[in-house]
C-alpha positions in Angstrom: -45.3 9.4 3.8 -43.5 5.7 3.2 -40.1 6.9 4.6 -41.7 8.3 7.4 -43.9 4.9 8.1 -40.5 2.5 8.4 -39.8 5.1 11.5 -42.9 4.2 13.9 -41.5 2.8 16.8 -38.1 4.2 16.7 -36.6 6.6 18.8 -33.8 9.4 18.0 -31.6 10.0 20.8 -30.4 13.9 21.0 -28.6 16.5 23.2 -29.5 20.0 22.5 -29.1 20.3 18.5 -27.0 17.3 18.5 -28.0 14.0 17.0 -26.6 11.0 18.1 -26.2 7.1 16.6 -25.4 3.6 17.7 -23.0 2.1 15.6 -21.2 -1.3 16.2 -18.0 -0.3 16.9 -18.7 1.3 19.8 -21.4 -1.6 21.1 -19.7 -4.8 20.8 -20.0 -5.1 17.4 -24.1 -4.7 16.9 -26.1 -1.8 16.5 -29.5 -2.8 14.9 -30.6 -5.1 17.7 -30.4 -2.5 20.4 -33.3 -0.9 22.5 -33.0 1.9 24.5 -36.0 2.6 26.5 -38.1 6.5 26.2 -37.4 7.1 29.6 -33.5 5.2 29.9 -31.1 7.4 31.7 -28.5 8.3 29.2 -25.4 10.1 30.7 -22.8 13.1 28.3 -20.0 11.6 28.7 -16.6 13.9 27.6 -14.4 11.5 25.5 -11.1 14.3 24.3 -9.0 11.0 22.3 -12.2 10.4 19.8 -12.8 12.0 16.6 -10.9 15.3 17.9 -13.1 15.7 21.1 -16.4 14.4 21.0 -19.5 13.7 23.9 -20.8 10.7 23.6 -24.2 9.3 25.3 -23.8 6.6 27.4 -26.3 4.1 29.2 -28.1 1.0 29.5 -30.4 -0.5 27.0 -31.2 -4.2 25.7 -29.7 -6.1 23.1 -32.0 -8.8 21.4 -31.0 -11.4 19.3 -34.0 -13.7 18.9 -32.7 -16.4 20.8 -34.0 -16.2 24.3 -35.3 -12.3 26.6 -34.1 -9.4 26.2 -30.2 -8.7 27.9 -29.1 -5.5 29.6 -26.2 -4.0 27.6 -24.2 -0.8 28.3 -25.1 1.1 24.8 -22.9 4.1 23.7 -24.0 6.7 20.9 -21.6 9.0 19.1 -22.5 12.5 17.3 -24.2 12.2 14.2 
């Protein structure tokens, strides 16, 4: 029941039986201070030169950093 607990809050973004992440490399080097919003439009986007042919997720979110609100950023998540 503890692993589950840390999860409240947190969302997992997924298309069909794919799960995808935010890692830094593909968000201006941050991943852990990102929000993405339930109801944020997320778009597949087809991208053939990574990892072999991969979709990714695309959209906007927030990044926070704990020095002033909230900023839009474009947020991209890759298969899991």
């Amino acid at each position: 029941m503890g692993a589950v607990r840390h999860l409240k809050g947190q969302v997992a973004l997924e298309r069909g039986p794919i799960v995808y992440c935010a890692e830094g490399v593909d968000n201006c080097g941050h991943a852990l201070n990102l929000i993405v919003k339930d109801n944020a439009a997320l778009v597949a986007e087809p991208r053939p030169t990574l990892l072999g042919g991969v979709t990714v997720l695309s959209g906007f979110g927030f990044a926070v950093d704990g020095q002033g609100p909230e900023r839009p950023i474009k947020v991209t998540a890759v298969p899991y």
